[in-house]
N, C-alpha and C positions, 0 to 999 in steps of 0.2 A: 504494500500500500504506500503510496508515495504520500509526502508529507501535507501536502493540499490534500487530501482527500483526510488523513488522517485527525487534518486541523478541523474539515467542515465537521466531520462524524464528531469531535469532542465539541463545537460549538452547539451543534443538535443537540447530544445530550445535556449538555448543561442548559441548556433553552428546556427543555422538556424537564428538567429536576427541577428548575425556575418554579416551570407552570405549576408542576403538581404540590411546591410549596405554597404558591399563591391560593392554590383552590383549595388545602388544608386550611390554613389561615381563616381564607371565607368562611369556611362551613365550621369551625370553631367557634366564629364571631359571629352566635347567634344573638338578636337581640333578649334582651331579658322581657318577664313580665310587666316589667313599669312600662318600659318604650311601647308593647304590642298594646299595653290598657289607654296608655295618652294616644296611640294612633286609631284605636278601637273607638274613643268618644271622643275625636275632636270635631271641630264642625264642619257640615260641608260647605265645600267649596271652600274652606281654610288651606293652611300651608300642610303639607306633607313631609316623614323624613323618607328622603329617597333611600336613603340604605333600610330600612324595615319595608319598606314597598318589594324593595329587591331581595329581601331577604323571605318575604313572605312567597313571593311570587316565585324563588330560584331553591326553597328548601321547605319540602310535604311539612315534615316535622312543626314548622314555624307555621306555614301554612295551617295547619290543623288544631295548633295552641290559640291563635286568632281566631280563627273562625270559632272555638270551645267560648273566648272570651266577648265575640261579638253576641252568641248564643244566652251567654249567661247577661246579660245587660239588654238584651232584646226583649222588647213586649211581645213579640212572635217571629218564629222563623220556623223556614222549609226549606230543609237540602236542596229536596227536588221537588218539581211539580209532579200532582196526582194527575196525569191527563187522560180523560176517556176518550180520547183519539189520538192519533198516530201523527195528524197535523201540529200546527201552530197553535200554542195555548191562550187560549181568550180571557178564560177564568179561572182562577184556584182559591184554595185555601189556607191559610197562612196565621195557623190558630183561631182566634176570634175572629181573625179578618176574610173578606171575599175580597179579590182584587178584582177586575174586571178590565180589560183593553175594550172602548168602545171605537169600532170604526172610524175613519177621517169621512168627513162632511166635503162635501165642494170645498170649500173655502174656511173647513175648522179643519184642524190637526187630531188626529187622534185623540183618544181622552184615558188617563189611568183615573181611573175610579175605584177608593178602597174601602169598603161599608163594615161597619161592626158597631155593638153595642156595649163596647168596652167604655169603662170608665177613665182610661188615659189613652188619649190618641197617641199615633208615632207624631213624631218631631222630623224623622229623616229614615229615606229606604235606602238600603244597600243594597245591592246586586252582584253577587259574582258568577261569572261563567269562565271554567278552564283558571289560566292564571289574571284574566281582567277582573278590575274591580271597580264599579261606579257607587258613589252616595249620591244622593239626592234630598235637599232640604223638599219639606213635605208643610203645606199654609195648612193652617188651622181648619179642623172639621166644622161645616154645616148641614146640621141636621142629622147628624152620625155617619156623613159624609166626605172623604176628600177629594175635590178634583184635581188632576195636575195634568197640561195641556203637555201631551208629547209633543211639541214643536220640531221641525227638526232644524229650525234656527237656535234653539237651544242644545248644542252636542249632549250634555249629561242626559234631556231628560231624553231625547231622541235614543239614545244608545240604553239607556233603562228600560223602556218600551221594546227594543230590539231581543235585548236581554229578558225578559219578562217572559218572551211569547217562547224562549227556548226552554224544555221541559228539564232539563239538567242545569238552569240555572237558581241559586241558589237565593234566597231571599233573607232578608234580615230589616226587621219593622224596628227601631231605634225610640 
């Protein structure tokens, strides 16, 4: 083996013991409970810390302590939708709650509509599907009613409504 060749092969390796140092590192630096409970109830559409987004989304483990943590702080949640069909989900259950997608109008946006007879409304709905994650602040019930116009000039609530209708996406009433 001539000395170029010899040189690239040890540069490889040591690039390659680099890597598999760095991605030890990561996956030791997980966040603790304080980080996943301050990023679990902070507000939406507030600031984010990207290393727990990354660490949520890049490690099950983390992943799965969060979502235990949004669960326990949740007025209701569903893994997954219960859907009597095979299609796109319109309606579910979600504890107390009915959600419902009501079709777009000529000229209205879709509608999420979320009814129950609970004594404390949510404040804010979460949505995960795969490693995505949306919140969504949620105005005040009338008549034990919430509407929220999927706009799709609004990306959050447009990609909630997207998210909503997939039966594997995961809900969380805040």
């Amino acid at each position: 083996m001539s000395d170029e060749a010899r040189l690239l092969a040890e540069i490889h390796a040591a690039r390659a013991l680099m890597r598999a140092s760095d991605l030890a590192r990561d996956t030791s630096r997980r966040p603790g409970i304080a980080e996943l409970w301050v990023h679990a109830t902070r507000e939406p559409g507030g600031p984010v810390d990207l290393a727990v987004v990354r660490a949520i989304r890049g490690d099950p483990a983390t992943a799965r302590r969060y979502r235990a943590l949004l669960a326990g702080q949740a007025i209701a949640h569903a893994p997954l939708a219960a859907a009597a069909s095979d299609g796109a989900v319109a309606s579910r259950r979600v504890g107390p709650f009915t959600l419902e997608i009501l079709p777009a109008d000529d000229d209205a946006p879709p509608l999420l509509v979320l009814r129950s007879s609970a004594a404390r409304p949510p404040r804010a709905i979460e949505a995960m599907l795969g490693d995505e994650t949306v919140r969504l602040a949620l105005p005040p019930a009338i008549d034990g009613a919430i509407l929220v116009a999927l706009d799709p000039g609004v990306p959050e609530a447009a990609r909630v409504g997207e998210m909503l209708r997939d039966r594997a996406c995961a809900v969380f009433l805040l």
